[in-house]
ZADO-1210 file (C-alpha; in nm, 4 decimals, padded with zeros to 6 digits):
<atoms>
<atom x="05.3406" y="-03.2993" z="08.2012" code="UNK" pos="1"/>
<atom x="05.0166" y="-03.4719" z="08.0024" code="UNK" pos="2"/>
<atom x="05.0694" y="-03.4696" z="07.6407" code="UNK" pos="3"/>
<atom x="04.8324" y="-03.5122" z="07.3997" code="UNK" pos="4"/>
<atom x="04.9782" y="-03.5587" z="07.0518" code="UNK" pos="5"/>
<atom x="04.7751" y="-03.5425" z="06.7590" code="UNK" pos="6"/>
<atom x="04.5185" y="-03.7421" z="06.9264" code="UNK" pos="7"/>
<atom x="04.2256" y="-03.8710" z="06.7269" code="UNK" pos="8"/>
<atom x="03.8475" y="-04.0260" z="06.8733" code="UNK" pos="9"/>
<atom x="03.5690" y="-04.1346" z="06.6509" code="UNK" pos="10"/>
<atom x="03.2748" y="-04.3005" z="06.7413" code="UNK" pos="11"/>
<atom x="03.0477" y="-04.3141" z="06.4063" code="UNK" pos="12"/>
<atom x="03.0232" y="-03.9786" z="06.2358" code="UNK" pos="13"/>
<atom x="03.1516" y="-03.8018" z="06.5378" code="UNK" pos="14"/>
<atom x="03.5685" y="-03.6990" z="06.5813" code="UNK" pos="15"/>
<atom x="03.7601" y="-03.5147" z="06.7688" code="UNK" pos="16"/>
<atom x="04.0936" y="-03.4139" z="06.7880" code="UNK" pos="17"/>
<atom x="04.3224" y="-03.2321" z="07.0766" code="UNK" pos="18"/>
<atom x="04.7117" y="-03.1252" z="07.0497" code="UNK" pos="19"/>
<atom x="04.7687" y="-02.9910" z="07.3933" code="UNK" pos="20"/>
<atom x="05.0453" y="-02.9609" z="07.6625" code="UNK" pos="21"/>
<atom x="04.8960" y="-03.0211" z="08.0609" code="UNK" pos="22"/>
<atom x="05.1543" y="-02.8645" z="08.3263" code="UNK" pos="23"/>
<atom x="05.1356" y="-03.0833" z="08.6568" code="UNK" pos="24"/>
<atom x="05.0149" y="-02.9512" z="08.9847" code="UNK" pos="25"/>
<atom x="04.7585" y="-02.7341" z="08.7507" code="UNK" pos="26"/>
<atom x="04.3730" y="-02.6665" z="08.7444" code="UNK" pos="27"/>
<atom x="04.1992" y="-02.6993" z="08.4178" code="UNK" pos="28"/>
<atom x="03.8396" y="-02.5992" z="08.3667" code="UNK" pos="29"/>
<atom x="03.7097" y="-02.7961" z="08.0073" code="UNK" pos="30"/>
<atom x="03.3995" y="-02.6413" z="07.8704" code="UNK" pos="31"/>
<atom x="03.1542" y="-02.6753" z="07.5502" code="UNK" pos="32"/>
<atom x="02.8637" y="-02.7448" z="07.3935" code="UNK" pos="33"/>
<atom x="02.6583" y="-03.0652" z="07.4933" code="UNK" pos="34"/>
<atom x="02.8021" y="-03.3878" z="07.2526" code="UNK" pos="35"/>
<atom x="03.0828" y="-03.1752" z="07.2144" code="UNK" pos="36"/>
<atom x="03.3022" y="-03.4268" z="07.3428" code="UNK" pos="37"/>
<atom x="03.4886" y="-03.3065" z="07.6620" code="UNK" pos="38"/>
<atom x="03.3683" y="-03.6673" z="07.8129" code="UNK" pos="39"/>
<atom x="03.5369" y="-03.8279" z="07.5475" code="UNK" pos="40"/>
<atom x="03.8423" y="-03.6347" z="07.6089" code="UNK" pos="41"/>
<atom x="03.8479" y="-03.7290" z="07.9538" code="UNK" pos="42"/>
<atom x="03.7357" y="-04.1032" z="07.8371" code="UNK" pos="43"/>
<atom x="04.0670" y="-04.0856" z="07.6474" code="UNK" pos="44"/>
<atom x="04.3096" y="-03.9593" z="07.9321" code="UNK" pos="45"/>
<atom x="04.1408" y="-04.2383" z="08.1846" code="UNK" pos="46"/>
<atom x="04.1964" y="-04.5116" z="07.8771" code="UNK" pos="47"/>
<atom x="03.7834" y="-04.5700" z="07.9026" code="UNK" pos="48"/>
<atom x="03.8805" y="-04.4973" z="07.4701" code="UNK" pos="49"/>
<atom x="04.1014" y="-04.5813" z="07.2996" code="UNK" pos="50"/>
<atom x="04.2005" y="-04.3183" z="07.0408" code="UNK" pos="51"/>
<atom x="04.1894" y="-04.3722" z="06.6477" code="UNK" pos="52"/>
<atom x="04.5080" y="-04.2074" z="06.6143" code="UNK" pos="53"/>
<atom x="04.8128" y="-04.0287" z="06.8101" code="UNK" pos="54"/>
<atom x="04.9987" y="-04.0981" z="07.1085" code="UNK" pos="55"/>
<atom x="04.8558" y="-03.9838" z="07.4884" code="UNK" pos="56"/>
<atom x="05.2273" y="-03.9090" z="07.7219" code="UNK" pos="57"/>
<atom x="05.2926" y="-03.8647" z="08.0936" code="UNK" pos="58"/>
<atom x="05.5920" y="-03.6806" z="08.1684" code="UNK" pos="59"/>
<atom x="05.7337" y="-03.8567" z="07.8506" code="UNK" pos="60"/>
<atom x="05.6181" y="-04.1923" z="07.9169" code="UNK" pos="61"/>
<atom x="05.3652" y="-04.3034" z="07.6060" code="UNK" pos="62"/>
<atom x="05.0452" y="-04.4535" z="07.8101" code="UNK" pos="63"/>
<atom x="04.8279" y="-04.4803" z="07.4989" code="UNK" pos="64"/>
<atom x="04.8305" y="-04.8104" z="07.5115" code="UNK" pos="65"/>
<atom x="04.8077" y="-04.8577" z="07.9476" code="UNK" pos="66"/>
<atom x="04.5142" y="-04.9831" z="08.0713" code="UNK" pos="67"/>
<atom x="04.3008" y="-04.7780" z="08.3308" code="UNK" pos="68"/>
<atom x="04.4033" y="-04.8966" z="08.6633" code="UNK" pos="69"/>
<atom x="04.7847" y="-04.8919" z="08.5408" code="UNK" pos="70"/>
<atom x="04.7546" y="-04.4979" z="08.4719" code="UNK" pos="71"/>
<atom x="04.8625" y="-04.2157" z="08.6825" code="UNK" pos="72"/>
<atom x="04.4731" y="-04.1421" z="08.7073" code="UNK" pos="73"/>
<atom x="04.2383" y="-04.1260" z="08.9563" code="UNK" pos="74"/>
<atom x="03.8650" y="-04.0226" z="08.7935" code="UNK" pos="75"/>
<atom x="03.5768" y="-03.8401" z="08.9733" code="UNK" pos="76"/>
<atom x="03.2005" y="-03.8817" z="08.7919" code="UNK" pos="77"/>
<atom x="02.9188" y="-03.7537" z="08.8794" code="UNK" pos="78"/>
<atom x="02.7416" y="-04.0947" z="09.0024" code="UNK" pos="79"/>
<atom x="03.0235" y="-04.1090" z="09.2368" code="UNK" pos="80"/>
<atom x="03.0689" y="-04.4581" z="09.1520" code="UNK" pos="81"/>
<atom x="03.0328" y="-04.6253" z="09.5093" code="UNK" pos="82"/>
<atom x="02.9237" y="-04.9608" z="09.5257" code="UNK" pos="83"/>
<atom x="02.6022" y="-04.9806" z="09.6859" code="UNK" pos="84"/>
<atom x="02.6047" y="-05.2835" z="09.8431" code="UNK" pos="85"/>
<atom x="03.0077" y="-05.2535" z="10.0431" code="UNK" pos="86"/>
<atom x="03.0838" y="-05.0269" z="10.3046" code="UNK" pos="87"/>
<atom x="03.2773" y="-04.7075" z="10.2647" code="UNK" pos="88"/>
<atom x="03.5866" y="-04.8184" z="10.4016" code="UNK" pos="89"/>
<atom x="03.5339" y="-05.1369" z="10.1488" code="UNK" pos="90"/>
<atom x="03.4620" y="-04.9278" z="09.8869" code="UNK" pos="91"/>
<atom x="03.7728" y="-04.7051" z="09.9657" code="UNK" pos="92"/>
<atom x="03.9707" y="-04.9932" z="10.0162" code="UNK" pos="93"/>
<atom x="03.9431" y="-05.1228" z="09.6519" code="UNK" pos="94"/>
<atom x="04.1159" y="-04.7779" z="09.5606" code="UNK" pos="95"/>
<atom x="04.4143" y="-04.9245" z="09.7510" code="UNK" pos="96"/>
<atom x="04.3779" y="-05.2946" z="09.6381" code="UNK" pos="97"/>
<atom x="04.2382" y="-05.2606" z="09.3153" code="UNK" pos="98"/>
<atom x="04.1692" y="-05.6620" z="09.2754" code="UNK" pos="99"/>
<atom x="04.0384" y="-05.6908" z="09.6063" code="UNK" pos="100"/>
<atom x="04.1146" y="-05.8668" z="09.8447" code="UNK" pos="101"/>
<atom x="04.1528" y="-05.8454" z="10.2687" code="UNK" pos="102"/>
<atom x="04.2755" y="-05.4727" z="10.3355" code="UNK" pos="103"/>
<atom x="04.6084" y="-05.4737" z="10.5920" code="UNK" pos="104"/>
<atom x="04.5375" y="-05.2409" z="10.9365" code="UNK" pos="105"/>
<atom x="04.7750" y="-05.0141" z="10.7979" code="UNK" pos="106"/>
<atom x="04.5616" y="-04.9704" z="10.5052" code="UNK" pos="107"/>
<atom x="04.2419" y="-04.9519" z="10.7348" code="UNK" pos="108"/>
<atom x="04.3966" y="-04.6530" z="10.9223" code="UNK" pos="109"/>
<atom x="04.4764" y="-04.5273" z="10.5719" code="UNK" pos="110"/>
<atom x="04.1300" y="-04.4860" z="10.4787" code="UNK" pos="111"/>
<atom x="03.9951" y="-04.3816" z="10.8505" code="UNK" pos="112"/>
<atom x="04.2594" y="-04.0706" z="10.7589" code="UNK" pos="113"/>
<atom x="04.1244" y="-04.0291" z="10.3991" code="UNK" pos="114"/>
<atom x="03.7431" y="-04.0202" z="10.5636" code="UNK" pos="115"/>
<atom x="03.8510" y="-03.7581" z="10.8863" code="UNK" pos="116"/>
<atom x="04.0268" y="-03.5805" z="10.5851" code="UNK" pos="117"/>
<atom x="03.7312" y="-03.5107" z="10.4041" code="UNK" pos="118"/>
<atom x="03.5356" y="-03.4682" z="10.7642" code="UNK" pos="119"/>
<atom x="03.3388" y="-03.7948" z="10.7461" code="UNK" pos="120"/>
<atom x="03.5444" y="-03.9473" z="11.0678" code="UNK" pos="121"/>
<atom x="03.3727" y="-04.2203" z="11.1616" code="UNK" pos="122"/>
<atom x="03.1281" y="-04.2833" z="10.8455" code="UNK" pos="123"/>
<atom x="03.2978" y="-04.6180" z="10.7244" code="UNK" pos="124"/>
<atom x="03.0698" y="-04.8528" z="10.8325" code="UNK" pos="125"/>
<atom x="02.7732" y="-04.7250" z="10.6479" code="UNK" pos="126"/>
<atom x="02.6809" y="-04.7989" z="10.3031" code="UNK" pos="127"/>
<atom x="02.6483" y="-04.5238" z="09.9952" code="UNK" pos="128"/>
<atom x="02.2589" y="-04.4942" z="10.0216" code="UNK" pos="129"/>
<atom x="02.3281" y="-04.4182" z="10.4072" code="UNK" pos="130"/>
<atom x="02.4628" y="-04.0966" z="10.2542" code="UNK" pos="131"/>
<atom x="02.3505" y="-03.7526" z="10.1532" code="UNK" pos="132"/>
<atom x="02.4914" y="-03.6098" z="09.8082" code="UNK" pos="133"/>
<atom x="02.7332" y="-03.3890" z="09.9734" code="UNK" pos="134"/>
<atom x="02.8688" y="-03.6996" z="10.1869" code="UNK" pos="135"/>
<atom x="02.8872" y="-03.9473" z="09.8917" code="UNK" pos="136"/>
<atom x="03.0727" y="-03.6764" z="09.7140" code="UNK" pos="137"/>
<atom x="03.3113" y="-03.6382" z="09.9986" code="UNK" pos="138"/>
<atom x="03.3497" y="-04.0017" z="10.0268" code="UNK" pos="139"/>
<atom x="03.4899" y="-04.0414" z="09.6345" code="UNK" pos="140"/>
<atom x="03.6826" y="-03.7287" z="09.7264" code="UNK" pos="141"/>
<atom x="03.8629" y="-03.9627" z="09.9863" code="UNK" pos="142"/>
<atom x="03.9047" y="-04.2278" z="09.7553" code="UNK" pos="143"/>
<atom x="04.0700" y="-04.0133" z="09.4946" code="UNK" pos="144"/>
<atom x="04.3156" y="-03.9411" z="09.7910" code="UNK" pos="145"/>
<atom x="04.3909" y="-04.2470" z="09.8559" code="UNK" pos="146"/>
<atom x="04.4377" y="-04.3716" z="09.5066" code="UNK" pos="147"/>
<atom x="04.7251" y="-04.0987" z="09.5575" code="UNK" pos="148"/>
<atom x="04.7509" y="-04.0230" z="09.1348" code="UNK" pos="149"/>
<atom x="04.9789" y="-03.7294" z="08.9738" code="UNK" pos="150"/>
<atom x="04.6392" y="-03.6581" z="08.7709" code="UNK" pos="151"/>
<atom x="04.2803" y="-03.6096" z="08.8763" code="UNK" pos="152"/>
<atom x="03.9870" y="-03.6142" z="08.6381" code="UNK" pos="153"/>
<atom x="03.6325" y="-03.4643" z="08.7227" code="UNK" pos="154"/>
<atom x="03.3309" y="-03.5453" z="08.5162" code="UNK" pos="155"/>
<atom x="03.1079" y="-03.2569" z="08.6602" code="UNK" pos="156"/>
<atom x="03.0889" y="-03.4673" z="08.9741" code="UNK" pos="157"/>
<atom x="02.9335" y="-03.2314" z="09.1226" code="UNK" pos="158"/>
<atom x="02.6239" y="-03.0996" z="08.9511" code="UNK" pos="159"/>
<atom x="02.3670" y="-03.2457" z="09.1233" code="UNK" pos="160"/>
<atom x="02.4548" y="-03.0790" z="09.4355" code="UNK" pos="161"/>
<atom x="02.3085" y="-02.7026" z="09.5431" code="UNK" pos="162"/>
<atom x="02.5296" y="-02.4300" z="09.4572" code="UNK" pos="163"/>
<atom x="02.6724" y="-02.3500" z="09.8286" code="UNK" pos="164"/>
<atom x="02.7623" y="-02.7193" z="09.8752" code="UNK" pos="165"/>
<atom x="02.8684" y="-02.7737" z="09.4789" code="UNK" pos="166"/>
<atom x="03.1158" y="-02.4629" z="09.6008" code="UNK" pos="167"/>
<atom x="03.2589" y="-02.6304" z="09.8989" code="UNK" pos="168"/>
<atom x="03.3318" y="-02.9490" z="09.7414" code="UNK" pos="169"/>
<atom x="03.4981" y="-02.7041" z="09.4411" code="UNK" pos="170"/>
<atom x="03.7541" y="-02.5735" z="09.7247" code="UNK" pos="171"/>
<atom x="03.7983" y="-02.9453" z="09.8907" code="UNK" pos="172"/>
<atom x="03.8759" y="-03.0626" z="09.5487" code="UNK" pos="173"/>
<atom x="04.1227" y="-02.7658" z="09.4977" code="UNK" pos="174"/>
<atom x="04.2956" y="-02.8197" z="09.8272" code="UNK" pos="175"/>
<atom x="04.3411" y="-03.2070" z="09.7837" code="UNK" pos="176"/>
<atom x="04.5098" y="-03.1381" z="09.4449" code="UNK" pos="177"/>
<atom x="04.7444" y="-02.9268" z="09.6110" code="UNK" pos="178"/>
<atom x="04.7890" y="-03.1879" z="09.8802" code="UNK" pos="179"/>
<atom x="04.8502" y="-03.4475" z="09.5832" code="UNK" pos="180"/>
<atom x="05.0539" y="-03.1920" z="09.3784" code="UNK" pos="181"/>
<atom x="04.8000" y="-03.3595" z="09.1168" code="UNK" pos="182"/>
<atom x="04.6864" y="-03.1739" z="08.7572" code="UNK" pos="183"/>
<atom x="04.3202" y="-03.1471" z="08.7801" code="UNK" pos="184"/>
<atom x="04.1061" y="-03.1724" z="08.4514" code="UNK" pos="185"/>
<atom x="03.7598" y="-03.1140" z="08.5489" code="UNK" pos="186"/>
<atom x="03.4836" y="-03.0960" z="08.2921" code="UNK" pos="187"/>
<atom x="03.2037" y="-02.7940" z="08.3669" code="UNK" pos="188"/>
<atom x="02.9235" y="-02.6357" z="08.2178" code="UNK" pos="189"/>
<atom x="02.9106" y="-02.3393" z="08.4671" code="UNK" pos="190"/>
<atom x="03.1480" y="-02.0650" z="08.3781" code="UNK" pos="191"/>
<atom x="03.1446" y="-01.9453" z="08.7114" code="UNK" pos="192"/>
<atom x="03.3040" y="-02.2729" z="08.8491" code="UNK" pos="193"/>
<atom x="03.5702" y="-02.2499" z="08.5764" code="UNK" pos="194"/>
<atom x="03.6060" y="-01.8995" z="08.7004" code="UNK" pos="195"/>
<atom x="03.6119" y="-02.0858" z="09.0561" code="UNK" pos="196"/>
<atom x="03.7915" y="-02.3499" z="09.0246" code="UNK" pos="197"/>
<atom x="04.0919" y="-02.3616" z="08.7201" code="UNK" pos="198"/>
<atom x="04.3439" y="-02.0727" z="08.5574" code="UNK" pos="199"/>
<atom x="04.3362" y="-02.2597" z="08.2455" code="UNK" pos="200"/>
<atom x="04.0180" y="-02.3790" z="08.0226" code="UNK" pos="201"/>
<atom x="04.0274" y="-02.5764" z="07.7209" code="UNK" pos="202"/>
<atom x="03.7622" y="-02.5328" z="07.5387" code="UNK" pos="203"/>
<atom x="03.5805" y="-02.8203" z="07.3282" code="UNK" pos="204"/>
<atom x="03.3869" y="-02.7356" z="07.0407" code="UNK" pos="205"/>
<atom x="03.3538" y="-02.8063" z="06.6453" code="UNK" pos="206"/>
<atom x="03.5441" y="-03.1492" z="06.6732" code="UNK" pos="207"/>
<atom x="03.8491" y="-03.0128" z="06.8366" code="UNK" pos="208"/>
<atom x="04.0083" y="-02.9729" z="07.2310" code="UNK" pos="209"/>
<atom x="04.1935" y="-02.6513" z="07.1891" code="UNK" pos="210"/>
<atom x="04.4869" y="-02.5745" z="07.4164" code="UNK" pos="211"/>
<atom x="04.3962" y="-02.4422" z="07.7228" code="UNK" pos="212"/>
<atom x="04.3981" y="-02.0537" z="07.7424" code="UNK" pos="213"/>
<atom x="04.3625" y="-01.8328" z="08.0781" code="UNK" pos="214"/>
<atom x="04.0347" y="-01.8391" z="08.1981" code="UNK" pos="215"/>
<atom x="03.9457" y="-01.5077" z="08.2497" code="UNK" pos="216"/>
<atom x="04.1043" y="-01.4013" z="07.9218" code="UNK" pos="217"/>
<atom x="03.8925" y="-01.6428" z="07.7650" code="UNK" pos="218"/>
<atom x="03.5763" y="-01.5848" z="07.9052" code="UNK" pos="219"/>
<atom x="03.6414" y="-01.2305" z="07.8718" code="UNK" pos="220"/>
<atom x="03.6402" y="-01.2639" z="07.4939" code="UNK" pos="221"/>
<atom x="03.5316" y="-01.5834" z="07.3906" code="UNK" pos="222"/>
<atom x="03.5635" y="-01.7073" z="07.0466" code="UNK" pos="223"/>
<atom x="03.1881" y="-01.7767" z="06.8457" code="UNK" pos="224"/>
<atom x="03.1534" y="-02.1177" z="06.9151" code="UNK" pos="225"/>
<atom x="03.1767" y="-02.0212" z="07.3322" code="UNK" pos="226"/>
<atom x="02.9723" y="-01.7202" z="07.2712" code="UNK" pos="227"/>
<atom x="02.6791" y="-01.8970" z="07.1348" code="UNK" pos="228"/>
<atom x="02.6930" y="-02.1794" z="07.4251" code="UNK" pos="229"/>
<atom x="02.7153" y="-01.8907" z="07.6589" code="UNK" pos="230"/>
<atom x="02.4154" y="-01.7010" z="07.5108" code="UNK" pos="231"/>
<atom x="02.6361" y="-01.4277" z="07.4048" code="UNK" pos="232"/>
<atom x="02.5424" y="-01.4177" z="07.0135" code="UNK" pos="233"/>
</atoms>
């Protein structure tokens, strides 16, 4: 499980705090006002920030201190994060050799798998701008399942993208947690892709990450800081 004990981020005038229990293989929705800091929690889980006070835990382990690429975490943002100027199968390969280097064939047929497995079979010669947004979001989707973490964090990865296609790549994501038996954390503004995609929401409001509550329970009767984001006042 992902604990988050007493944790504590500042960044000038602005802190927030979260005291929260994750199960694995679960789907989190985490929701609130603009600047209310669910990027910052996510920031903190990936160890992008490092936290003022208390201790971040994986199954036990104390990571706090880990840095990024030595965490079980594999991040999803909304930019995708593709380096222009490699190919996809280069840029997937750096999830599986993360200082580079010449990728083994075993590790080529690795990522042909991870592109037919997100159905872009055959796509990893071309480069990122090459790609519509549905295709560059499939192609970090691949990545993520090659990277092969126990925990999967998504930045609203998906917002640029029109609501049919922002609904597929809801369900892919979905299905390759399952696959991964991965928690997935995924940051939203849409209620109805919390709804979609996660039993559990934590919401993030007035300086703190609350524990994550059912999501229909929640939504059903939110408290007054999610009423007035939703409109609802």
């Amino acid at each position: 499980m992902l604990e988050l004990d007493g944790l504590v981020m500042r960044a000038g005038d602005f802190t927030l705090r979260a005291e929260m229990t994750l199960e694995p293989r679960s789907r989190v929705a985490v929701v609130g006002p603009s600047g209310a800091g669910k990027s910052t929690l996510l920031d903190a889980i990936a160890g992008f920030r490092r936290p003022e006070a208390g201790r971040i835990l994986w199954q036990g382990r104390d990571i706090t201190a880990d840095a990024p690429g030595t965490r079980p975490v594999a991040s999803l943002f909304q930019d995708q994060n593709l380096f222009p100027h490699l190919s996809l199968a280069r840029n997937l390969g750096l999830a599986l050799r993360l200082g580079g280097g010449r990728v083994s064939a075993h590790e080529n047929q690795q990522i042909e798998e991870a592109l037919a497995e997100v159905g872009l079979a055959g796509f990893g010669a071309r480069k990122p701008a090459e790609l519509s947004g549905g295709q560059a979001s499939r192609a970090a989707l691949a990545r993520v399942l090659l990277q092969n973490r126990p925990v999967i964090l998504l930045d609203e990865p998906f917002a640029a993208l029109g609501p049919a296609l922002k609904a597929e790549m809801l369900s892919r994501v979905a299905e390759l947690a399952d696959k991964l038996g991965a928690l997935a954390l995924m940051v939203s503004h849409d209620p109805a892709d919390a709804r979609r995609f996660a039993s559990q929401t934590v919401l993030v409001a007035d300086g703190v990450a609350e524990p994550p509550r059912e999501t229909e329970a929640l939504f059903s009767d939110p408290p007054d800081s999610l009423r007035a984001y939703l409109g609802q006042a």
